[in-house]
Backbone as CSV, one residue per row, in Angstrom:
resi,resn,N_x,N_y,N_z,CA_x,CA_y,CA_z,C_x,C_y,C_z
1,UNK,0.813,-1.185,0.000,0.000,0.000,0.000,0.863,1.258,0.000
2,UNK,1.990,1.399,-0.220,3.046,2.236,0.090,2.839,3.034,-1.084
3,UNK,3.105,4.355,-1.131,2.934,5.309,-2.335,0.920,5.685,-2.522
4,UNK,0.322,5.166,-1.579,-0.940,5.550,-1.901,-1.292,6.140,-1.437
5,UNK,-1.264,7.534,-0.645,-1.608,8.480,0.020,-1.006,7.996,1.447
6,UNK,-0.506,6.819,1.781,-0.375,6.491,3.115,1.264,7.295,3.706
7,UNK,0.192,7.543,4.905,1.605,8.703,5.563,2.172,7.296,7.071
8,UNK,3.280,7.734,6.950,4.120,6.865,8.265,3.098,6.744,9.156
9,UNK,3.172,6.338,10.361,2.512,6.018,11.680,3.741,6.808,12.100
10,UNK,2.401,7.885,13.149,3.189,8.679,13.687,3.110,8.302,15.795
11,UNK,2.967,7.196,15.485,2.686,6.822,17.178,2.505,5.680,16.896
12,UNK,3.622,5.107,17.747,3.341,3.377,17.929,3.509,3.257,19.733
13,UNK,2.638,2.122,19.689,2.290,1.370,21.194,3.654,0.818,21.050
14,UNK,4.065,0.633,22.448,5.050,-0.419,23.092,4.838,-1.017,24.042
15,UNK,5.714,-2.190,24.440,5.706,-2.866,25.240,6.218,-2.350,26.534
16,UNK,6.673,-2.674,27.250,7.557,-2.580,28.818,8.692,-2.482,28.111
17,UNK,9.476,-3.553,27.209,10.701,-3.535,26.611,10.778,-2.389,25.463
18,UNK,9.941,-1.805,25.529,9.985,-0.365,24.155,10.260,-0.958,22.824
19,UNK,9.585,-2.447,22.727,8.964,-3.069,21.526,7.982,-2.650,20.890
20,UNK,8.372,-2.343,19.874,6.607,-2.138,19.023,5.877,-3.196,18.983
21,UNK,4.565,-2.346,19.235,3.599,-3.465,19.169,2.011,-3.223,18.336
22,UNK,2.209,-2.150,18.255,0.717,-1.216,17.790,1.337,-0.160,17.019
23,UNK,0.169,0.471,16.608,0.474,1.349,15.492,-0.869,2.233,15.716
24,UNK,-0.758,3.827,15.956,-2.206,4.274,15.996,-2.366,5.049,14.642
25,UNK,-3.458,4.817,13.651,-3.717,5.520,12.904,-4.871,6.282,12.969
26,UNK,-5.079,7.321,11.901,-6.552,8.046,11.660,-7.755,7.229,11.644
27,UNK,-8.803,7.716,12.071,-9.961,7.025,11.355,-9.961,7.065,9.925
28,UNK,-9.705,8.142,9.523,-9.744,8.301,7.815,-9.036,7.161,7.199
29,UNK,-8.250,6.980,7.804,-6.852,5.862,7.416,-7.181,4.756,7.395
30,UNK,-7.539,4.465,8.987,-8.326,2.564,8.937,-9.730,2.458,7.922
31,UNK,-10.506,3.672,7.786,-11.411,3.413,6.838,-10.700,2.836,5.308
32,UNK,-10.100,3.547,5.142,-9.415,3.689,3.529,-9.088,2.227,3.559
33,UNK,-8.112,1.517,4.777,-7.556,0.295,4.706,-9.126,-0.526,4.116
34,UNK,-10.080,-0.351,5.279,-10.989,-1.567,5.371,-11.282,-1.707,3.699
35,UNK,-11.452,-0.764,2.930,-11.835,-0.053,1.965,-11.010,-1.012,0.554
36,UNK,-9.930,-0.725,0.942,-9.017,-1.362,-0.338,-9.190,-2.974,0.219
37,UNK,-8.960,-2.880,1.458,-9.177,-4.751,1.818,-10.266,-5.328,1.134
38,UNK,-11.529,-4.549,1.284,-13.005,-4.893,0.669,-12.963,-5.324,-1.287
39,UNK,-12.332,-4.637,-1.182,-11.986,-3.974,-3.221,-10.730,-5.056,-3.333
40,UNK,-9.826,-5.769,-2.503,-9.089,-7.088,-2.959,-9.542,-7.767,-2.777
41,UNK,-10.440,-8.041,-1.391,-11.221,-9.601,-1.164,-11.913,-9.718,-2.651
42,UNK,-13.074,-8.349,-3.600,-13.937,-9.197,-4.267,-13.100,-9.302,-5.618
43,UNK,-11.794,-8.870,-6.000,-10.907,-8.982,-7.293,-10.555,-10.512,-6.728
44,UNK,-10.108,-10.877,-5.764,-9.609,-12.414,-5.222,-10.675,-13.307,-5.499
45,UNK,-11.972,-12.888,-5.117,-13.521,-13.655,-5.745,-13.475,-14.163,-6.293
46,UNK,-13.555,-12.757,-7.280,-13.681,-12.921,-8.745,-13.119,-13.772,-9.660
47,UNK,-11.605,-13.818,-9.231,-10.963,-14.444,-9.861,-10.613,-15.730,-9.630
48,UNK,-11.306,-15.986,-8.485,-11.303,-17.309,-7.974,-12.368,-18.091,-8.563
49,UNK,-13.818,-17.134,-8.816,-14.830,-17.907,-9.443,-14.259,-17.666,-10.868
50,UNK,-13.832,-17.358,-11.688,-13.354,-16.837,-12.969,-12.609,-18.280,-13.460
51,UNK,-11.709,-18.814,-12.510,-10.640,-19.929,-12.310,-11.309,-21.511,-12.320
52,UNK,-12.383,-21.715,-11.683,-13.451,-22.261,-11.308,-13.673,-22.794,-12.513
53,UNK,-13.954,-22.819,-13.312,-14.566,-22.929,-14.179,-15.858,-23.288,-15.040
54,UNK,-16.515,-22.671,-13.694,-18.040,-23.241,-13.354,-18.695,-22.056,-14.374
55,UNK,-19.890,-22.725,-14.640,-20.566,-21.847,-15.448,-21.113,-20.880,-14.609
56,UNK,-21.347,-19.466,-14.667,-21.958,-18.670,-14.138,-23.822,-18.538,-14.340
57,UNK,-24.188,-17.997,-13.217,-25.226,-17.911,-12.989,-25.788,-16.474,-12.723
58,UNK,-26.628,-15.915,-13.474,-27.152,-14.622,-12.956,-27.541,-14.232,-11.607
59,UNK,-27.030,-13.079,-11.438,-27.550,-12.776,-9.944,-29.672,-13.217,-9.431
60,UNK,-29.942,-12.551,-10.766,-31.329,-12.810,-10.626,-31.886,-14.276,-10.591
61,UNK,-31.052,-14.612,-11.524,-31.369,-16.655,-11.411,-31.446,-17.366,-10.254
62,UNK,-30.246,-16.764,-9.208,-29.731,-17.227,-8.044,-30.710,-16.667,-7.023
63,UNK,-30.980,-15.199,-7.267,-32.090,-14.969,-6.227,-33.068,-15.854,-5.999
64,UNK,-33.745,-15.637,-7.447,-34.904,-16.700,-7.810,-34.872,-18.231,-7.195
65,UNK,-33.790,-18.548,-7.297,-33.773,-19.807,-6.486,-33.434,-20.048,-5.011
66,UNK,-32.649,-19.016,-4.339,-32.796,-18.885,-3.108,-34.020,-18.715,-2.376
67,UNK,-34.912,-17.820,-3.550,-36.309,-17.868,-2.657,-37.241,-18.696,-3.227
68,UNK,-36.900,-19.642,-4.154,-37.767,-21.068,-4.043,-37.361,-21.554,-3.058
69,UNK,-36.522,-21.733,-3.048,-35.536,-23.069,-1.463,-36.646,-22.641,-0.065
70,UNK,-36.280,-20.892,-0.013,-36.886,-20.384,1.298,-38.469,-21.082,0.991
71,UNK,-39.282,-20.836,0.013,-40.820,-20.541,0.178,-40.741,-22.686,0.463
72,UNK,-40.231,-23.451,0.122,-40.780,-24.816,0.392,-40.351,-24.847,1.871
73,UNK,-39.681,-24.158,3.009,-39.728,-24.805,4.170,-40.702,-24.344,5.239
């Protein structure tokens, strides 16, 4: 993530031994992380179902059948 707007950590937690152990960032910052984490998990998906080589199914197809499954129990 280096070069993407991300600035150093300007405060880290330590231990007793003045080990790092933590890192405090912005809220703005941990948002952004959760953010790009969200945006690799579904490229990793993707490309995992892509790899798969399963035939795809429309979102609407799949609805449709999730709520047959639901309406028979």
């Amino acid at each position: 993530m280096k070069g993407q707007d991300m600035t150093e950590p300007k405060q880290f937690l330590t231990n007793e031994k003045g080990e790092r152990i933590g890192v405090l960032i912005s809220v703005e910052e941990y948002e952004k992380i959760l953010d790009d984490l969200e945006e690799l998990w579904a490229i990793r998906e993707f490309d995992e179902a892509k790899a798969s080589g399963e035939t795809p199914v429309p979102v609407e197809d799949a609805i449709a059948r999730i709520e047959r499954e639901r309406n028979r129990k």
